[in-house]
C-alpha positions as CSV (number, residue, x, y, z in Angstrom):
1,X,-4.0,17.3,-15.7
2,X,-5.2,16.1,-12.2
3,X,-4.9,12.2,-11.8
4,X,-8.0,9.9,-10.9
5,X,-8.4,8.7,-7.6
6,X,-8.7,4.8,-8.2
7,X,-9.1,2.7,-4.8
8,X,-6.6,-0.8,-5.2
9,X,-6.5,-4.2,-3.4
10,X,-3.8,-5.1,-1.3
11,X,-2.7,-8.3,0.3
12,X,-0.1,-8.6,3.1
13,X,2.7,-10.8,2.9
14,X,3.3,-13.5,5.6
15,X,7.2,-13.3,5.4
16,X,9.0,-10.7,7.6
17,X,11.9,-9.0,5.4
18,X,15.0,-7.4,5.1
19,X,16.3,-4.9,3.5
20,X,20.2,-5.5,3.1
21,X,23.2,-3.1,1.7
22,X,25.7,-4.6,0.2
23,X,29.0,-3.5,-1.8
24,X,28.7,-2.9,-4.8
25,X,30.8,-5.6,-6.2
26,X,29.7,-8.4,-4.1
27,X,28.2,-11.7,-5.1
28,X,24.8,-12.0,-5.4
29,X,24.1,-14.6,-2.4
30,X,22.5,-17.7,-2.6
31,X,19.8,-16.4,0.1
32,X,19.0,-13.7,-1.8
33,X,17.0,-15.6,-4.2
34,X,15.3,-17.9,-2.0
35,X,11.8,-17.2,-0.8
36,X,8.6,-16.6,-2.3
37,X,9.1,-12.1,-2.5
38,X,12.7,-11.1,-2.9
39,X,14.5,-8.4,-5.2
40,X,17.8,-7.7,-5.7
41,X,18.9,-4.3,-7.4
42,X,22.6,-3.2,-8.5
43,X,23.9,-0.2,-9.5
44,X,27.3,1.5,-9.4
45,X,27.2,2.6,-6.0
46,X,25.5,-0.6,-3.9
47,X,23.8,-4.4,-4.4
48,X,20.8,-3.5,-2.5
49,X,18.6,-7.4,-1.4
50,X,15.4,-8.0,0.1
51,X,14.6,-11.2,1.6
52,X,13.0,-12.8,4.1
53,X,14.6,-12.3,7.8
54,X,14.9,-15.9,8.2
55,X,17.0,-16.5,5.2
56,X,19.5,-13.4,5.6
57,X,22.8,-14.4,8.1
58,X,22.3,-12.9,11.4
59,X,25.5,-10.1,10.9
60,X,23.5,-9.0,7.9
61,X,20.2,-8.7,9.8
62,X,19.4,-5.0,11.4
63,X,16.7,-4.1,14.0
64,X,14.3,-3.1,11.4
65,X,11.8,-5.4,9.6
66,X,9.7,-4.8,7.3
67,X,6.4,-6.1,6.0
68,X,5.3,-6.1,2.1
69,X,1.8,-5.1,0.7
70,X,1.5,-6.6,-2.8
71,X,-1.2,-4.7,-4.9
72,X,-3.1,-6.7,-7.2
73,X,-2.1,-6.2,-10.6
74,X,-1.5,-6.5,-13.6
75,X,-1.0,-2.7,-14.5
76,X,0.0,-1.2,-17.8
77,X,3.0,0.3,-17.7
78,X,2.1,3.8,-18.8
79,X,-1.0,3.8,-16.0
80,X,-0.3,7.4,-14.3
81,X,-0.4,7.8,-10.6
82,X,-1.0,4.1,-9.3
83,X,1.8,4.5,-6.6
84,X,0.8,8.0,-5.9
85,X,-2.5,7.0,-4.6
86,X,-1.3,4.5,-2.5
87,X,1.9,6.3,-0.8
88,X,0.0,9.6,-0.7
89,X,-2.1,8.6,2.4
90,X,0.8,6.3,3.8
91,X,2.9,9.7,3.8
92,X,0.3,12.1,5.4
93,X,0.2,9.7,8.8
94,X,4.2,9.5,8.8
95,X,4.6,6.4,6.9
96,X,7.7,5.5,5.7
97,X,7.5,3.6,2.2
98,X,10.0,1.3,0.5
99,X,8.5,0.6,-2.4
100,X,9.2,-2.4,-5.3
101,X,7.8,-2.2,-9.2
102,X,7.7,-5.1,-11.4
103,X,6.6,-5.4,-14.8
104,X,2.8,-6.2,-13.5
105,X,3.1,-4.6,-9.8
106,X,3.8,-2.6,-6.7
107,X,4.8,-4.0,-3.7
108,X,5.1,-1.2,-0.4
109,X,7.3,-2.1,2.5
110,X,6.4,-0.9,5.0
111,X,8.3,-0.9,8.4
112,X,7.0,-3.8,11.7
113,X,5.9,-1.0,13.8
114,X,4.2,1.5,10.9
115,X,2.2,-1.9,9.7
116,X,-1.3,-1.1,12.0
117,X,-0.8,2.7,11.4
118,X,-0.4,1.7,7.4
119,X,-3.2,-0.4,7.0
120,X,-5.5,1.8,8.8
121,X,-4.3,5.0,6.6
122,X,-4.6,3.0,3.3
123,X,-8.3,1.3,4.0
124,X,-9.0,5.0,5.3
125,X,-8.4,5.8,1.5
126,X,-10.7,3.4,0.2
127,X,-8.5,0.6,-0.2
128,X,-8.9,-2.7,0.6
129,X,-6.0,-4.7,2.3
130,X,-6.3,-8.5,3.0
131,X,-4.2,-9.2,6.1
132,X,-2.3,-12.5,6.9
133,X,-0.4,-13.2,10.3
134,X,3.6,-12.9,9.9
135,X,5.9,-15.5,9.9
136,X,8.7,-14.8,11.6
């Protein structure tokens, strides 16, 4: 059975993040849950933490920065095809996605230098994303 096409808000984050791999046995960090967006995600094999650049130690920090897209929620949790629709487009223009769920939300990072080609691809698809300038 084909899935609707629904059109979502957006609003970008201020905060530039990172996207850190750690072992998986290490500590969570303090920094890791400071900031107003982070997530922290453990398994067997990693403890995988996003933050904002400017609270992750510089030999943790890598050349690539990302910028996250919250999309306004709440959404029930059995709601089919919500992050379809939004990496779909993101995808067909070469848009790499790293994408967070919550209990209520999505939130797509999406690299620094993908962010105009993102936003363009995603209001081409009839969505509607509210822009803020970063803070570095």
């Amino acid at each position: 059975m084909p899935v609707a096409k629904r059109s979502f808000e957006l609003s970008l984050l201020a905060e530039t993040f990172t996207i850190c791999h750690l072992a998986a046995d290490a500590a969570v960090p303090e920094w890791a849950m400071q900031g107003q967006f982070f997530s922290i995600t453990r398994t067997s094999d990693e403890l995988s933490v996003i933050a904002e650049k400017a609270l992750v130690p510089a030999r943790l920090r890598t050349d690539v920065t990302w910028r996250a897209m919250k999309v306004h929620g709440p959404f029930d949790l059995s709601e089919v095809g919500v992050l379809a629709s939004l990496v779909a487009p993101l995808a067909a223009v070469g848009v790499s996605v790293f994408a967070v769920s919550t209990f209520d939300t999505d939130y797509l990072l999406v690299q620094c230098s993908q962010l105009r080609e993102a936003i363009t691809a995603l209001r081409n698809a009839a969505h509607a994303v509210h822009e803020v300038k970063a803070i570095s």
